[in-house]
C-alpha positions, -999 to +999 in steps of 0.1 A: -078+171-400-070+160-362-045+186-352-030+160-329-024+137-357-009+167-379+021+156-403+052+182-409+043+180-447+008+185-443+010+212-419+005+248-431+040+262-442+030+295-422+025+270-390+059+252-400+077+284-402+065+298-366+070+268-350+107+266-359+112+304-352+097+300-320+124+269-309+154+290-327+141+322-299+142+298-272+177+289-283+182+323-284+194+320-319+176+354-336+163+349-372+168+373-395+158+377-435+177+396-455+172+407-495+205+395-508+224+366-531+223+341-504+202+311-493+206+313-457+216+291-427+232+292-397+261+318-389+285+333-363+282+374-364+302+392-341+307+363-318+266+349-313+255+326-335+222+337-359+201+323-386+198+343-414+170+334-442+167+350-477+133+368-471+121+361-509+119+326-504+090+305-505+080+298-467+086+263-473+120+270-482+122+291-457+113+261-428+137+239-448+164+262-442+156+268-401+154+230-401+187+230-415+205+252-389+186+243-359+197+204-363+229+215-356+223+225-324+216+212-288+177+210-291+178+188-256+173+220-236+146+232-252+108+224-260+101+211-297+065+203-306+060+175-322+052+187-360+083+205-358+105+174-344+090+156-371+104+185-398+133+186-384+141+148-387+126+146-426+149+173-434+185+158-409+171+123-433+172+139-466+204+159-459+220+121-447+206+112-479+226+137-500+194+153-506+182+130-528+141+135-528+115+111-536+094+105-570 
């Protein structure tokens, strides 16, 4: 596979996952996971805003969830690559969709 031409679904979920950890540290959002009853997202702890993932998630869910917080914030200011732009957008579209996913 060309990895110019890589899609966000067909990358590997490892890839995925750094790739949206490395935009969230040049947000200077941290990204934390935690054992606990929790999915994760987006939160405000003692005044800074963090991202905080249940670690025994899949890696995929994982992504899903970064995707999640990260498109609400101001990703104008920062460097996204491509695959992860893409991610980002199929997960903002499915949220707009009420989640819905296709057969």
């Amino acid at each position: 596979m060309n990895r110019e031409k890589c899609q966000a679904t067909s990358c590997k979920p490892r890839s995925l996952l750094q790739g949206l950890e490395a935009v969230a540290s040049r947000l200077a959002i941290p990204v934390r996971y935690e054992r606990g009853e929790m999915r994760g997202g987006l939160c405000r702890l003692h005044g800074r805003l963090q991202i905080i993932i249940n670690a025994a998630l899949t890696e995929e869910e994982k992504s899903e969830i970064l995707a999640e917080s990260l498109g609400g914030t101001d990703l104008e200011t920062v460097f996204v690559p491509p695959r992860v732009r893409e991610w980002l957008e199929q997960v903002r579209h499915r949220r707009s969709r009420g989640g819905e996913e296709s057969a």
